[in-house]
N, CA, C and O atoms as a Tinker XYZ file with bonds, in Angstrom:
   376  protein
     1  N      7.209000   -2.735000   32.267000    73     2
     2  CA     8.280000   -3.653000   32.551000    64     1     3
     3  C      9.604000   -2.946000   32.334000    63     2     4     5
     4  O      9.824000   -2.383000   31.262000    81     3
     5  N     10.618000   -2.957000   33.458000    73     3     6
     6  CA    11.759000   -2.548000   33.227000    64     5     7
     7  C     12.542000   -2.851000   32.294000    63     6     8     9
     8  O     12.036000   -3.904000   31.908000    81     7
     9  N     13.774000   -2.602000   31.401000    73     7    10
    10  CA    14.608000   -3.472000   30.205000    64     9    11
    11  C     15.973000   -3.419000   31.392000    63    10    12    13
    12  O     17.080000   -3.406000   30.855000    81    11
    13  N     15.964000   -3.395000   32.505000    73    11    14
    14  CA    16.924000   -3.457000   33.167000    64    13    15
    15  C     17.869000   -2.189000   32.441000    63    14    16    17
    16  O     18.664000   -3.076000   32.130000    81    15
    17  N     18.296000   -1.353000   32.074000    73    15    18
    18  CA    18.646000   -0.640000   31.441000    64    17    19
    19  C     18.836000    0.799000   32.890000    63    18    20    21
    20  O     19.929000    1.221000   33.269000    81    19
    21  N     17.878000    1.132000   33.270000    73    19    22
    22  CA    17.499000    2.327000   33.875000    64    21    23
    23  C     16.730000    1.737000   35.179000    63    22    24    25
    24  O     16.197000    0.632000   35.080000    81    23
    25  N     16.668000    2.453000   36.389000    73    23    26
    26  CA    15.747000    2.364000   37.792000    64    25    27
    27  C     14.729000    2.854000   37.231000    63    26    28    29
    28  O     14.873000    3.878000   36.564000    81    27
    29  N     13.484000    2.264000   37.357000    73    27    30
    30  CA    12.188000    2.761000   37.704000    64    29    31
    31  C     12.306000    4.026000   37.792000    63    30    32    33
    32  O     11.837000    4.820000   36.977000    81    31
    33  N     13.244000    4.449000   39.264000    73    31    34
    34  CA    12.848000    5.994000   39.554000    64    33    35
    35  C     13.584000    7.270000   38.694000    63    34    36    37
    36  O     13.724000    8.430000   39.079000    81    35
    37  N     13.898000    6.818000   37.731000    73    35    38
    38  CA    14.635000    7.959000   37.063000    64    37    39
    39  C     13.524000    7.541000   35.814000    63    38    40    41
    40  O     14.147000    7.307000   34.778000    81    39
    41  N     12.307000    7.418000   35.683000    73    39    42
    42  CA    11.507000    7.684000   34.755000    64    41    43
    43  C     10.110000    8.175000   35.424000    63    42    44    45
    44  O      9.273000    7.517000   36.042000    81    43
    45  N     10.146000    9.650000   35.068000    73    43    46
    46  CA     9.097000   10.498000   35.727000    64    45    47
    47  C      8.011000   10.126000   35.281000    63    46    48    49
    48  O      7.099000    9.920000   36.081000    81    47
    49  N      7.788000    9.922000   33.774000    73    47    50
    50  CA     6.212000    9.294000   33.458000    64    49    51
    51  C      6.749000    8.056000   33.012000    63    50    52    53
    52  O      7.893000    7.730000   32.694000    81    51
    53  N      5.233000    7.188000   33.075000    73    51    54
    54  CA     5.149000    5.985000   32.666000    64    53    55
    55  C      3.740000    6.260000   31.549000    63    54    56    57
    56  O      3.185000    7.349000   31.404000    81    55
    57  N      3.378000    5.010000   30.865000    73    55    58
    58  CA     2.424000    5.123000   30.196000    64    57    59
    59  C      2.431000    5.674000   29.093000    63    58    60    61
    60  O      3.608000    5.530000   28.762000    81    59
    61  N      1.876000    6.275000   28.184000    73    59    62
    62  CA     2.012000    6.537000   26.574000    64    61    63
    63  C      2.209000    8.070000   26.453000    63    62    64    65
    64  O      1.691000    8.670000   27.394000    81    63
    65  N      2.788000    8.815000   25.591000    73    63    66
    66  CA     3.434000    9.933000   25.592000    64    65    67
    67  C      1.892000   10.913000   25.395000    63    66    68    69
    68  O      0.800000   10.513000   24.992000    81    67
    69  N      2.234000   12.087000   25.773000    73    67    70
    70  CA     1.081000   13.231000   25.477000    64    69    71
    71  C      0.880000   13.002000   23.788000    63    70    72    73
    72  O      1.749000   12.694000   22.973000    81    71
    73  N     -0.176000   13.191000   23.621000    73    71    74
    74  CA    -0.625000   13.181000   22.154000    64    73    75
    75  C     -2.107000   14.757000   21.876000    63    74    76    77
    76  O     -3.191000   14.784000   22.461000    81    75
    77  N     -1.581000   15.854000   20.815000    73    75    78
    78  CA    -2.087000   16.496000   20.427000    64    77    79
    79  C     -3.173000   15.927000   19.432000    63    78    80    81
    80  O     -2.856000   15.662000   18.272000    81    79
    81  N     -4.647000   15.714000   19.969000    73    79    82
    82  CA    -5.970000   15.468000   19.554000    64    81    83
    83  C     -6.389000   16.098000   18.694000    63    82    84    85
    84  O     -7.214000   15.567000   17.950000    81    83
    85  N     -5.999000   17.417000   18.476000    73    83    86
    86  CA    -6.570000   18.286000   17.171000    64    85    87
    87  C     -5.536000   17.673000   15.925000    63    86    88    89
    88  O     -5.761000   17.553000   14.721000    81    87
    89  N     -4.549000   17.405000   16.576000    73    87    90
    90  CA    -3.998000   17.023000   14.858000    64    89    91
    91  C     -3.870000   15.696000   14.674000    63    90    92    93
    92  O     -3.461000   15.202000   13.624000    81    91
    93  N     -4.228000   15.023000   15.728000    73    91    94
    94  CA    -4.582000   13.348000   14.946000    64    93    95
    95  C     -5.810000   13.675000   14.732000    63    94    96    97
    96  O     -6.272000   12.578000   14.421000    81    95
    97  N     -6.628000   14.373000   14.679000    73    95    98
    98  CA    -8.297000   14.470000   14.217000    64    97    99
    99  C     -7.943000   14.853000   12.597000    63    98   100   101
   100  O     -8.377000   14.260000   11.609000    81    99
   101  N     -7.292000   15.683000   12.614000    73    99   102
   102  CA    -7.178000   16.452000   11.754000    64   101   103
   103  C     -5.959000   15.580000   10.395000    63   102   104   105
   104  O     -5.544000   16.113000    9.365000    81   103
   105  N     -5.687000   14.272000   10.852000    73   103   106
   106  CA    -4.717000   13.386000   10.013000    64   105   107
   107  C     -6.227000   12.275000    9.709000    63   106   108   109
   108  O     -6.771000   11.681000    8.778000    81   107
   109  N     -6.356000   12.457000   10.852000    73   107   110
   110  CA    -7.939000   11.253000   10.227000    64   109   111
   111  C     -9.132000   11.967000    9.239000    63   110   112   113
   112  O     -9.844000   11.345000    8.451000    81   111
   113  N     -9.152000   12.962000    9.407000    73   111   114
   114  CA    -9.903000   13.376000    8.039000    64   113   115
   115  C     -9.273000   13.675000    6.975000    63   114   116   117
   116  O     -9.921000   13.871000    5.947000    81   115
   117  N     -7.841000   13.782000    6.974000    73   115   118
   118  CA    -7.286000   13.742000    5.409000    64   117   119
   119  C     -7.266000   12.486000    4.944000    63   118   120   121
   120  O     -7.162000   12.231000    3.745000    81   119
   121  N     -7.421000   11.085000    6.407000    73   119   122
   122  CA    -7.265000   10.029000    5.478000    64   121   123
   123  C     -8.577000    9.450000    4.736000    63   122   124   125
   124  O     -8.519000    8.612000    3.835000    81   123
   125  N     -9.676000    9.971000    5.201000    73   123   126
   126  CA   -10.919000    9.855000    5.534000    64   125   127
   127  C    -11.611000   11.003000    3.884000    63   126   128   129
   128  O    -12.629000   10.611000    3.313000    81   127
   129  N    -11.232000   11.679000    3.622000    73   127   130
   130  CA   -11.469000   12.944000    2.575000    64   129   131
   131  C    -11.478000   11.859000    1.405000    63   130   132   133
   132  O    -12.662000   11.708000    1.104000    81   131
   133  N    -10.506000   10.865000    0.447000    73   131   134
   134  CA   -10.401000   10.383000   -0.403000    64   133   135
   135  C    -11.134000    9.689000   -0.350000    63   134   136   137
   136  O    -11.864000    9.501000   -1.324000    81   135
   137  N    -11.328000    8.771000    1.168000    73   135   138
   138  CA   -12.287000    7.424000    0.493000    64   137   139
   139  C    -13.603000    8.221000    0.738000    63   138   140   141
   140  O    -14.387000    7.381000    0.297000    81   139
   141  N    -14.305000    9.147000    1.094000    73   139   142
   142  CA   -15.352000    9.675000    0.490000    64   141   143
   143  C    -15.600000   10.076000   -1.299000    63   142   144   145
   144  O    -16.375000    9.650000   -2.156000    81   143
   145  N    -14.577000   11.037000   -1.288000    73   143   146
   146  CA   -14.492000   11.173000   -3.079000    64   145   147
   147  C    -14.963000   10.422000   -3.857000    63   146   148   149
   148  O    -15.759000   10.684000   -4.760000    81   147
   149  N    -14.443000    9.279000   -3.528000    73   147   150
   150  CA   -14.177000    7.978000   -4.613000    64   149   151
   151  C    -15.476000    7.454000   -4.659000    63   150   152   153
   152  O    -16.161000    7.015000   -5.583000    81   151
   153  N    -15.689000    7.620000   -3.274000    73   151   154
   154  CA   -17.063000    5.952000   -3.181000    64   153   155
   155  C    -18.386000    6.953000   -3.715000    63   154   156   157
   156  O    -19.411000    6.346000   -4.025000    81   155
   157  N    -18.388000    8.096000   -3.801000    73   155   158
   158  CA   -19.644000    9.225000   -4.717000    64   157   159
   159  C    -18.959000    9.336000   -6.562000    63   158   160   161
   160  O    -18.553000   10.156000   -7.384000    81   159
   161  N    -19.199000    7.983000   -6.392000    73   159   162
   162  CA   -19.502000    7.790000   -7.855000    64   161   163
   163  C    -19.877000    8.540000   -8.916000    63   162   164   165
   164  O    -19.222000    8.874000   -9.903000    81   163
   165  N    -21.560000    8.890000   -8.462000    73   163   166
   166  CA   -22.457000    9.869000   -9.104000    64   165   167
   167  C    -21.693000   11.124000   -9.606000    63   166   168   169
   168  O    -21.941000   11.545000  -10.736000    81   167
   169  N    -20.894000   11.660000   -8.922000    73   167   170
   170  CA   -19.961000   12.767000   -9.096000    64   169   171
   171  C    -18.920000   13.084000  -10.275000    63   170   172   173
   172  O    -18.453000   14.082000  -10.823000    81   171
   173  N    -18.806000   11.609000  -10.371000    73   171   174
   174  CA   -17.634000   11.373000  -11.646000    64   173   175
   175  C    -17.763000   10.915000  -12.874000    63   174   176   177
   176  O    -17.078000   11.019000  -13.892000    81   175
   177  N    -19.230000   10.141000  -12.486000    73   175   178
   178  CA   -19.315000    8.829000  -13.388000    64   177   179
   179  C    -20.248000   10.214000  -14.960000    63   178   180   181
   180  O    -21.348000   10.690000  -15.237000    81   179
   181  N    -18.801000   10.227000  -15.466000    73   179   182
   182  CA   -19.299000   11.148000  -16.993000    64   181   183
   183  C    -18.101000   11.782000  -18.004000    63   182   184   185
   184  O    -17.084000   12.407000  -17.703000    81   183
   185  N    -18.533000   11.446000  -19.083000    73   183   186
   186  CA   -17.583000   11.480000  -20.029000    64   185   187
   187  C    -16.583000   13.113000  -19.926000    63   186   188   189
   188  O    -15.359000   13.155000  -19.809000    81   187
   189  N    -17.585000   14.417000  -20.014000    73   187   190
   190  CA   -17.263000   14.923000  -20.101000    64   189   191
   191  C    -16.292000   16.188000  -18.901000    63   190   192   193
   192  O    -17.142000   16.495000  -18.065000    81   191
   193  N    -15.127000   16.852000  -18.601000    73   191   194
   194  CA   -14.529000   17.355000  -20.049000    64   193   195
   195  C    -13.663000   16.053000  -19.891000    63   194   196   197
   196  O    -13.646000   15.431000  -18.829000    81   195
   197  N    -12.808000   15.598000  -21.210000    73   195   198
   198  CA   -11.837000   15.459000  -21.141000    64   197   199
   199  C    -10.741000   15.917000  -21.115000    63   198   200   201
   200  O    -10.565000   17.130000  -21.232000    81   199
   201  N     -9.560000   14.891000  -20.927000    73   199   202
   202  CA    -8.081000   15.376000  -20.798000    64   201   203
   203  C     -7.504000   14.841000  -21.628000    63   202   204   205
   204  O     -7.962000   13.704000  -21.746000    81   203
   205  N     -6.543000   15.065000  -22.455000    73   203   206
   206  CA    -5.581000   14.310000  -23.400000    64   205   207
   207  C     -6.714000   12.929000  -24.153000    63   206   208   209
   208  O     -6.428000   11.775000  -24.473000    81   207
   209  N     -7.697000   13.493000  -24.209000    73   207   210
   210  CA    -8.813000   12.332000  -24.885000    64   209   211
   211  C     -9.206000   11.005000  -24.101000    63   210   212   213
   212  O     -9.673000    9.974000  -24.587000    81   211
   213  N     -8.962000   11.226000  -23.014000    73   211   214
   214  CA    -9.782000   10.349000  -22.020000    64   213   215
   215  C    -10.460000   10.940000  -21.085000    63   214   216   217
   216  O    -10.388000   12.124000  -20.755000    81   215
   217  N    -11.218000    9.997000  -20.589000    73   215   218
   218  CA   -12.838000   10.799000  -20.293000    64   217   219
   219  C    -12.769000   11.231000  -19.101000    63   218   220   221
   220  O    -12.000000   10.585000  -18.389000    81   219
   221  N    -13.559000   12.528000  -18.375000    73   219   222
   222  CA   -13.220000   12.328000  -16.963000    64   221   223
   223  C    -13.446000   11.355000  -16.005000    63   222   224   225
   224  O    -12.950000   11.522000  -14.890000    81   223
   225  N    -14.011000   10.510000  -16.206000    73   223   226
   226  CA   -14.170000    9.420000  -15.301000    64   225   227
   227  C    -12.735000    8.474000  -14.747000    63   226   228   229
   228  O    -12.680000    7.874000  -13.674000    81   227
   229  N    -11.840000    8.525000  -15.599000    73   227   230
   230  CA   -11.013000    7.543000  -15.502000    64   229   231
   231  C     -9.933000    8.785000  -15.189000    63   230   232   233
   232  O     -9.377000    8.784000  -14.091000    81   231
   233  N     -9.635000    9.853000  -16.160000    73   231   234
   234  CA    -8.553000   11.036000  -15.000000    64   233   235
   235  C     -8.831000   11.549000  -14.180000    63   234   236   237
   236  O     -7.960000   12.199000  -13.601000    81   235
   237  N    -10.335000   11.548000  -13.615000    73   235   238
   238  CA   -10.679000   12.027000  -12.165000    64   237   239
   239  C     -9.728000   11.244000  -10.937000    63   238   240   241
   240  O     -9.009000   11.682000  -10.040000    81   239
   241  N    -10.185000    9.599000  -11.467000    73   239   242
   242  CA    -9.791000    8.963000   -9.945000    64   241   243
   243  C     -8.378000    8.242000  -10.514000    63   242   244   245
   244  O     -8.186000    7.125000  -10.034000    81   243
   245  N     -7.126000    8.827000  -11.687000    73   243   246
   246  CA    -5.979000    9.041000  -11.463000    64   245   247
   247  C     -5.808000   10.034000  -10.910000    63   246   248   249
   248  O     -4.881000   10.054000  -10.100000    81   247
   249  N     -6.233000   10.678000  -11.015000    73   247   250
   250  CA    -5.872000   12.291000  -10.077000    64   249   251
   251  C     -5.699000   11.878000   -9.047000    63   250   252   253
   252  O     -4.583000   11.926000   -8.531000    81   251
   253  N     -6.722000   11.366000   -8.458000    73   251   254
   254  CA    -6.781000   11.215000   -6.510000    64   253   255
   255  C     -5.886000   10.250000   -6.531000    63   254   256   257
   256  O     -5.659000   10.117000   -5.328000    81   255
   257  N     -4.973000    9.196000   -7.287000    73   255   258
   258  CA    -3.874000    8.529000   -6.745000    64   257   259
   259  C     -2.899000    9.734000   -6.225000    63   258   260   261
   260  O     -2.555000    9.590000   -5.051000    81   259
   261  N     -2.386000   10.906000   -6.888000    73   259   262
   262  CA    -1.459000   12.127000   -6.289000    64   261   263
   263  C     -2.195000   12.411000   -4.992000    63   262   264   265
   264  O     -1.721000   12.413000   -3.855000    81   263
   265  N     -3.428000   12.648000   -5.371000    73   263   266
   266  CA    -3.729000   13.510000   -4.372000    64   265   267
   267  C     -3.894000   12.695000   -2.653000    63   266   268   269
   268  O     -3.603000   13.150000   -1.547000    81   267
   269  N     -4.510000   11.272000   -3.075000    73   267   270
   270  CA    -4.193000   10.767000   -1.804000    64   269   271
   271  C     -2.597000   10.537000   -1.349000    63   270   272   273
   272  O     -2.171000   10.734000   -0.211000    81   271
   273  N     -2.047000   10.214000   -2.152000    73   271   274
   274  CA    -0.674000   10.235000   -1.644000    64   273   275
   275  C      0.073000   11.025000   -0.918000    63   274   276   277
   276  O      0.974000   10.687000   -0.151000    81   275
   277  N     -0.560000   12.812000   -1.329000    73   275   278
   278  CA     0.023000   13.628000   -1.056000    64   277   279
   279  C     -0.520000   13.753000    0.985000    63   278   280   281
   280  O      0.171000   13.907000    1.992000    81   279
   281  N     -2.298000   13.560000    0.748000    73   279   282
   282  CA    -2.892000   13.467000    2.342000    64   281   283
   283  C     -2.031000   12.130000    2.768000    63   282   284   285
   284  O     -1.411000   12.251000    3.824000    81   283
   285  N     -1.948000   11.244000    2.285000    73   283   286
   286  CA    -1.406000    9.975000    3.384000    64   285   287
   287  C      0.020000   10.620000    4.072000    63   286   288   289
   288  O      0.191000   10.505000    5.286000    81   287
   289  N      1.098000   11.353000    3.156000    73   287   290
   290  CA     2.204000   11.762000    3.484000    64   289   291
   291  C      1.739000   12.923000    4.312000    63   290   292   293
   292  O      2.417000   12.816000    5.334000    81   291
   293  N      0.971000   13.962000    4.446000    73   291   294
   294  CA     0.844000   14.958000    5.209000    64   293   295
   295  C      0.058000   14.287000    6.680000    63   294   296   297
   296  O      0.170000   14.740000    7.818000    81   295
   297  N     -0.700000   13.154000    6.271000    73   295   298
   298  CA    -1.607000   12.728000    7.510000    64   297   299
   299  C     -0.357000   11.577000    8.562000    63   298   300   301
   300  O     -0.649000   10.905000    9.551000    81   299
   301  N      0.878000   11.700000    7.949000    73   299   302
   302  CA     1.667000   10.892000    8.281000    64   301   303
   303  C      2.524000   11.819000    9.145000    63   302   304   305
   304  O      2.961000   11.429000   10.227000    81   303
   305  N      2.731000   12.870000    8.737000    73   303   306
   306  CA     3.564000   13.911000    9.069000    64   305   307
   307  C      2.832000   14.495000   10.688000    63   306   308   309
   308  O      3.203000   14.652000   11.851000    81   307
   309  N      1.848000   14.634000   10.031000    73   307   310
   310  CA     0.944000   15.327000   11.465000    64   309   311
   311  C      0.933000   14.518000   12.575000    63   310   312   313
   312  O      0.926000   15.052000   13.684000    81   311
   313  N      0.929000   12.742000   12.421000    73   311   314
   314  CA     0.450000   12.226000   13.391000    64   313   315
   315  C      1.972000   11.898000   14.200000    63   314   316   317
   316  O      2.023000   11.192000   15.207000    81   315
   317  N      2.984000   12.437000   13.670000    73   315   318
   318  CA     4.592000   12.409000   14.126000    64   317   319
   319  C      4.778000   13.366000   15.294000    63   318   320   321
   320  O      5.285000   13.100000   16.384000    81   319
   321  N      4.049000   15.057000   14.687000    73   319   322
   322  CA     4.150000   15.784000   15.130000    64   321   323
   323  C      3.554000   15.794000   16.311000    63   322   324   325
   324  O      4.039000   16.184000   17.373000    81   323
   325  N      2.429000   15.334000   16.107000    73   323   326
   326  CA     0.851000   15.507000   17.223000    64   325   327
   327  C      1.522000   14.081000   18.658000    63   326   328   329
   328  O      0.993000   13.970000   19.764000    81   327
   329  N      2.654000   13.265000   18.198000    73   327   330
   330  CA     2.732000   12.233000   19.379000    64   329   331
   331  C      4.289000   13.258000   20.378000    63   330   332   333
   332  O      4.556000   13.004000   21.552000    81   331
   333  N      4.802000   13.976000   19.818000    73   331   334
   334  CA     5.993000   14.590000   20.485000    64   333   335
   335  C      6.621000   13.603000   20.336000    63   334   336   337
   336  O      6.400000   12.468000   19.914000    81   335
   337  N      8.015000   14.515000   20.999000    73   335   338
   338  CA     9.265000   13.577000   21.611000    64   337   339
   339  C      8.815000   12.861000   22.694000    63   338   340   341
   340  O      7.922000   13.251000   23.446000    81   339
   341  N      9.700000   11.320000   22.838000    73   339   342
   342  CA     9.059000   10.510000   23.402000    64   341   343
   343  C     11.210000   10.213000   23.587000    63   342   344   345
   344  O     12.142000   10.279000   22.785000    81   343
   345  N     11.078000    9.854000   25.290000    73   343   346
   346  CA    12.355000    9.816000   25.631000    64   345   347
   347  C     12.556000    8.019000   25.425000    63   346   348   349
   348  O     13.709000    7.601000   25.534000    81   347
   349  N     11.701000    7.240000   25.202000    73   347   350
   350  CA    11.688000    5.858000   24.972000    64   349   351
   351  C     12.542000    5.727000   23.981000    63   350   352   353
   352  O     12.718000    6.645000   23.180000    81   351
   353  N     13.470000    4.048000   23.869000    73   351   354
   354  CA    13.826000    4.151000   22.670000    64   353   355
   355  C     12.568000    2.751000   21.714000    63   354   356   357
   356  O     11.704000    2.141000   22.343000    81   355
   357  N     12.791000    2.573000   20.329000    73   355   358
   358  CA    12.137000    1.743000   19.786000    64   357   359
   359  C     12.281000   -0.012000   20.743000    63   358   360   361
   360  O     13.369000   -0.488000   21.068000    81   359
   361  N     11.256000   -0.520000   20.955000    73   359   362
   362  CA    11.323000   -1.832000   21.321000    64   361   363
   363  C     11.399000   -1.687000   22.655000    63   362   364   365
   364  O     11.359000   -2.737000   23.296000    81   363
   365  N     11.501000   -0.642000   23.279000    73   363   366
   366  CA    11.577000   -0.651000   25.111000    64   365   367
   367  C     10.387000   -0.780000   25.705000    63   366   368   369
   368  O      9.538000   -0.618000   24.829000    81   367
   369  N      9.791000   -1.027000   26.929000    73   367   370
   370  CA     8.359000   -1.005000   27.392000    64   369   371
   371  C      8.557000    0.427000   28.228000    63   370   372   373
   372  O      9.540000    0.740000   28.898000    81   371
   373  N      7.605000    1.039000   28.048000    73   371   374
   374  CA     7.171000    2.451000   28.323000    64   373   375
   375  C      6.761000    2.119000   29.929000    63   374   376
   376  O      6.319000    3.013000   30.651000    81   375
């Protein structure tokens, strides 16, 4: 749909911008990496070593709060990169 803004013919493509597949693959398994971690229980579930006198069970999966944070922000980053410049502005129909 036009926004009346521009002719039809001065927009060479229509439809959704090129998107690089290796790095939205590659944002979906960083988001995808944590909730595996977590849900293998078996892996964690044990006292020993500790840290500052709590057990690893409970500073294991504070840890992965950084560490997912850090993949959500990088899996965020990639999927910016991987859509390009896009000559649309926000709220226009493509």
């Amino acid at each position: 749909m036009n926004s009346g803004n521009t002719a039809p013919e001065s927009r060479p493509q229509q439809g959704p911008p090129p998107t690089d597949k290796t790095k939205m693959a590659l944002a979906g398994v960083l988001l995808v990496i944590p909730i595996l971690a977590l849900l293998w229980v078996p892996s964690y579930a044990k006292v020993d070593p500790e840290l500052f006198g709590f057990p690893f069970f409970f500073w294991y999966q504070f840890l992965w709060v950084f560490i997912c944070s850090g993949m959500t922000y990088t899996a965020y980053r990639l999927t910016l990169s991987a859509r390009g410049r896009t000559t649309h502005k926000v709220g226009e129909d493509r």
